[in-house]
C-alpha positions in Angstrom: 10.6 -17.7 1.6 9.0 -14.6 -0.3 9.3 -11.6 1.4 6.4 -9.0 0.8 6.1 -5.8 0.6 2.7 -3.9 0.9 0.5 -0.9 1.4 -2.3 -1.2 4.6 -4.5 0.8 2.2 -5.0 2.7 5.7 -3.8 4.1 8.5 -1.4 0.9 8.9 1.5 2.6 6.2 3.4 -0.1 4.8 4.1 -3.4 6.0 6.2 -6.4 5.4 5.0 -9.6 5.0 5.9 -13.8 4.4 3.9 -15.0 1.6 2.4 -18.0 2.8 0.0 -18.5 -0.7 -1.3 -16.8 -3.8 -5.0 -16.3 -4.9 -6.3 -14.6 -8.1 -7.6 -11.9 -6.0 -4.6 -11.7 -4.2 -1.8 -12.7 -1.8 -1.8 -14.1 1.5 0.9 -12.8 3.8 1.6 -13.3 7.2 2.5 -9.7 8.3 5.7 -9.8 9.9 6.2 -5.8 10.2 6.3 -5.8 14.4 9.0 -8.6 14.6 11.9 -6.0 14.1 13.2 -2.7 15.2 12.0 0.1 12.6 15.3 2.6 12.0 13.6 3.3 8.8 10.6 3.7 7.2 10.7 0.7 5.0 10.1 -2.6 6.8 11.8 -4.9 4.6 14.6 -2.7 4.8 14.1 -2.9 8.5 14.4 -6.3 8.5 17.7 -6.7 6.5 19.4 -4.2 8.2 18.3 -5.9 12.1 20.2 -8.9 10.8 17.5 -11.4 11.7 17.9 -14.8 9.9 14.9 -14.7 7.0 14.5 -18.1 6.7 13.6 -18.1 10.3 10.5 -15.8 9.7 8.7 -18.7 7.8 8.5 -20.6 11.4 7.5 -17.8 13.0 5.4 -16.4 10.5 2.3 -19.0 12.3 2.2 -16.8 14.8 1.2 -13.1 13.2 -2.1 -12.2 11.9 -3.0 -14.0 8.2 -3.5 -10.6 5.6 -5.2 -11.1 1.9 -3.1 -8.0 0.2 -4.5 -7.7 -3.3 -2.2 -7.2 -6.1 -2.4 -3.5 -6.4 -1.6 -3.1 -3.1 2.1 -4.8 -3.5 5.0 -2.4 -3.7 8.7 -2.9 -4.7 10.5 -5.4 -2.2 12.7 -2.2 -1.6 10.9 1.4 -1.8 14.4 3.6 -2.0 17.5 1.5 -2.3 20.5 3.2 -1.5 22.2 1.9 -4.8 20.7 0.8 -7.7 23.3 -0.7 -9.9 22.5 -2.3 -13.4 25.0 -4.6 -15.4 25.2 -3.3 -19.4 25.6 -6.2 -21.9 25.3 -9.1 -19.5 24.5 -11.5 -22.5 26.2 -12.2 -25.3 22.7 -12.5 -27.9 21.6 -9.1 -26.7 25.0 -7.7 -27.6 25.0 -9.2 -30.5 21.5 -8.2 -31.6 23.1 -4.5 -31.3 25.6 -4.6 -32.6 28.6 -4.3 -30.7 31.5 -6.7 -30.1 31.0 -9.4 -27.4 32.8 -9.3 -23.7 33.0 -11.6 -21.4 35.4 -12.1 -18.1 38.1 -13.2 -19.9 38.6 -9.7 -21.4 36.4 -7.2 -20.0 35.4 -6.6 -16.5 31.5 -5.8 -15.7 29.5 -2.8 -17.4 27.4 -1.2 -14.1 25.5 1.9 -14.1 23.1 3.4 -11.3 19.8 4.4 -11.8 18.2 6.8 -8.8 15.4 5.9 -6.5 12.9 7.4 -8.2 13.4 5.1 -10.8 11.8 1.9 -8.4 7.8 1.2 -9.1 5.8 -1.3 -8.1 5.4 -4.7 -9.5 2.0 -3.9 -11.3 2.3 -0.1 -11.7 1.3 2.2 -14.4 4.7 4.2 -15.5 4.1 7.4 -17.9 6.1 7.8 -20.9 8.6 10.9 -20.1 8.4 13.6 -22.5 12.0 13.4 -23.9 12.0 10.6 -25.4 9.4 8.5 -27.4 11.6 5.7 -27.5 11.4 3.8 -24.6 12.3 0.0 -24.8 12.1 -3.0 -22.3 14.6 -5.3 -20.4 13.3 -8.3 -18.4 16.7 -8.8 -15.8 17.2 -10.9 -12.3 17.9 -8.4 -9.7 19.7 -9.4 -6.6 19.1 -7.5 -2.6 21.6 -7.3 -0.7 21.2 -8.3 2.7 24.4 -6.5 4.4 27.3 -4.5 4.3 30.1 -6.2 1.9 33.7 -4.6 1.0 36.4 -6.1 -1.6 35.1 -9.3 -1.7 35.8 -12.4 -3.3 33.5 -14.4 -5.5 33.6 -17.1 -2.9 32.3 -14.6 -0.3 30.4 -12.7 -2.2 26.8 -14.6 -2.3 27.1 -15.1 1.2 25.8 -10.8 1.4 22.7 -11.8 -1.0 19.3 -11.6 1.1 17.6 -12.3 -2.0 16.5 -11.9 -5.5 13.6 -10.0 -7.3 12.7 -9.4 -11.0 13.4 -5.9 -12.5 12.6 -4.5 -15.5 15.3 -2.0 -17.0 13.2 0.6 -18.6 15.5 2.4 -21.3 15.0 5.6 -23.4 16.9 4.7 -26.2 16.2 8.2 -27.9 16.5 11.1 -26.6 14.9 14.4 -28.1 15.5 18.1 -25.9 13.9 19.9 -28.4 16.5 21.6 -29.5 16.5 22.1 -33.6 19.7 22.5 -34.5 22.0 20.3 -32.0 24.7 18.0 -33.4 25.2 15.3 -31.0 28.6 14.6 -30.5 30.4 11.5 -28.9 29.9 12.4 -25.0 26.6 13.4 -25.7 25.9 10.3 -26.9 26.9 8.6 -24.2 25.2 10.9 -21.6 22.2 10.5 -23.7 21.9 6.8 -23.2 22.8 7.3 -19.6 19.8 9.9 -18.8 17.5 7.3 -21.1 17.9 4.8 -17.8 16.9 7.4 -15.7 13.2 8.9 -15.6 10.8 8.2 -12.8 9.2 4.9 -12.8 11.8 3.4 -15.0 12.6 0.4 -12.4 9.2 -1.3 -11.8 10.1 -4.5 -9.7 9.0 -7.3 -7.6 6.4 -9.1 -7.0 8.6 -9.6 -3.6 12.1 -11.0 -2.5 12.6 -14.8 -2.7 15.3 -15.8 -0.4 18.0 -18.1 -1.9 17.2 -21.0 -0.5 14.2 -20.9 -2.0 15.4 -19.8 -5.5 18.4 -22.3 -5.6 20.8 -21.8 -8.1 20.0 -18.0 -9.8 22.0 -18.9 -13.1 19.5 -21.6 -13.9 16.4 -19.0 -14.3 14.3 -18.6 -17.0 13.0 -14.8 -17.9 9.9 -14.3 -20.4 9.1 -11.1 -21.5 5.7 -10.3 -23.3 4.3 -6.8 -24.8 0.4 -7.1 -25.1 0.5 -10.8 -24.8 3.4 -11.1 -27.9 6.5 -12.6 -26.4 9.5 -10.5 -27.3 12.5 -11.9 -24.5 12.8 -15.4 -23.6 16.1 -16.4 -22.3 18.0 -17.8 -19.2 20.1 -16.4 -16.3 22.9 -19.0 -17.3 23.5 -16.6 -20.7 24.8 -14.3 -18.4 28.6 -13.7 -19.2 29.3 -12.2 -15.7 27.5 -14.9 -12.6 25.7 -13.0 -10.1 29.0 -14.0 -7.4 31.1 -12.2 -10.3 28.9 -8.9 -10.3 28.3 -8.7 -6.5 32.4 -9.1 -5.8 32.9 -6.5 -8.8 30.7 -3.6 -7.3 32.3 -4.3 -4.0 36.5 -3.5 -5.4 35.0 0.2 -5.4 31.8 1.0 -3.4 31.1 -0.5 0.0 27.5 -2.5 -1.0 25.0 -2.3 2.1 21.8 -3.5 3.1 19.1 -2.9 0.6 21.2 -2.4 -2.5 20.2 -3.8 -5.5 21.8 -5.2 -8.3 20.4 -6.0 -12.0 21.7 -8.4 -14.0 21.5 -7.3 -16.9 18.7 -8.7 -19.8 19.2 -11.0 -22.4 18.1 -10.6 -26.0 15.1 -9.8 -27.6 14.7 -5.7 -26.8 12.4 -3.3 -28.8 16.2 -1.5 -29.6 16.9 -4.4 -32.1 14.0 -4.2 -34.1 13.0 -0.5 -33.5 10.0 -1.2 -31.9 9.2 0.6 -28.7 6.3 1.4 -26.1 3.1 3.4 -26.5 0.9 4.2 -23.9 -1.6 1.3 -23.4 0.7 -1.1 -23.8 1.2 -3.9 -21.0 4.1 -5.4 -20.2 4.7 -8.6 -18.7 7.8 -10.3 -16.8 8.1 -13.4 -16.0 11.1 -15.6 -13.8 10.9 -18.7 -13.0 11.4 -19.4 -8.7 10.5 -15.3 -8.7 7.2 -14.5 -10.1 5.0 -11.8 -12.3 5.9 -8.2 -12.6 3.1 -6.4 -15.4 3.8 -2.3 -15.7 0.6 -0.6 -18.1 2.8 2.5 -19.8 0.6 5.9 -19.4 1.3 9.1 -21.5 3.5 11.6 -20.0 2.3 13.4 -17.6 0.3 17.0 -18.3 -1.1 15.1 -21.2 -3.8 12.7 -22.2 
């Protein structure tokens, strides 16, 4: 099942929806938003946190009103999660490609960061360039909901909390520039450098919607395509992945109580503008792909104040 969500374009607000088929103009979604309790104001949230079976939904979908939501009009799958966690050098070609030493579970343990709210964007958003950094880079990555509340678990447990999975794309300022002439960089500055390059608005477009993981099947068997103005730079697999999804979900859980409507990236696999120094201008249009998930496409803007 793909699980929608969607601006009314009206008085409506947003809605939730079960994608029951897919048009060039647009989607077509039974709208599902009355079926729950609304404790928020996010109706797939809603939904995950009323603990209503989601595979169920497609039965009772046939019995709500049919709604053709043009692309535009489809939002992230979550507006504000309350975690957004993102796994560093998941793959072992995209470490390689900069230049640090490989990890894997044998050695290391996962590499997560969070990235804020205002991060999330919609599947086919524009995103403006922020004006610190003209250096900003793509990264294609599986991104997994979480459907409830999960503490210290095991691996074996641990995909039994997963409502679903999405496609993300990890914007990244890999450079950052604060104006100020005659700073020196030093190590922790660095660091906190890369960290705030994750962070600017916009930098999380995702979507097109959740696919439950009956429908997905097995998420280490994916294929993710990346293209920049129809030249493909990423094209790689979620079985590259040195950490599996069951890995990263129990991992985040040792040391922070995962709940409803979290989300967790996977981290991306190689081919990033970072390795070749090539990064994004406004105009340029990028284009994700998984296979089981869909189409995200974000058109970068110039900062904002200027033209």
């Amino acid at each position: 099942m793909r699980l929608v969500r969607y601006s009314s374009g009206g008085s409506g607000g947003v809605r939730a929806g079960v994608v029951l088929g897919v048009r060039s103009d647009g989607v077509e979604v039974a709208d599902v938003t009355g079926v729950f309790t609304h404790v928020t104001d996010d109706p797939v949230l809603d939904l995950l946190v009323s603990g209503k079976q989601l595979p169920a939904l497609t039965e009772e979908a046939g019995r709500h009103p049919l709604v053709l939501v043009a692309w535009d009009r489809l939002m992230a799958p979550i507006g504000r999660p309350g975690k957004l966690l993102c796994a560093a050098m998941n793959y072992g070609e995209h470490i390689r490609e900069i230049g640090a030493p490989v990890i894997g579970p044998t050695n290391a343990v996962p590499k997560l960061f969070l990235k804020p709210p205002t991060c999330i964007a919609a599947p086919f958003a524009t995103v403006c360039l922020p004006t610190v950094s003209f250096a900003v880079d793509w990264e294609l990555e599986l991104a997994v909901i979480i459907g409830r509340t999960g503490r210290n678990l095991g691996t074996d447990e641990a995909l039994g909390i997963v409502a679903g999975y999405t496609a993300i794309n990890d914007l990244s300022a890999r450079k950052m520039d604060w104006g100020l002439a005659d700073r020196q960089p030093g190590h922790w500055d660095a660091f906190f450098d890369w960290l705030m390059g994750k962070w600017p608005d916009g930098f999380a477009p995702c979507g097109p919607w959740m696919v439950t993981p009956d429908e997905v099947g097995d998420p280490h068997d994916l294929e993710l395509t990346l293209q920049v103005n129809g030249v493909i730079h990423q094209n790689g697999s979620t079985g590259q992945m040195l950490f599996s999804v069951a890995e990263l979900v129990a991992f985040a859980s040792t040391f922070m109580t995962l709940e409803a409507g979290d989300m967790i990236a996977t981290g991306t696999p190689s081919g990033v503008g970072a390795a070749t120094d090539t990064y994004l201008n406004a105009g340029d249009v990028v284009r994700g792909e998984i296979s089981s998930i869909g189409v995200i496409e974000t058109r970068m803007a110039p900062p904002i104040g200027t033209s």
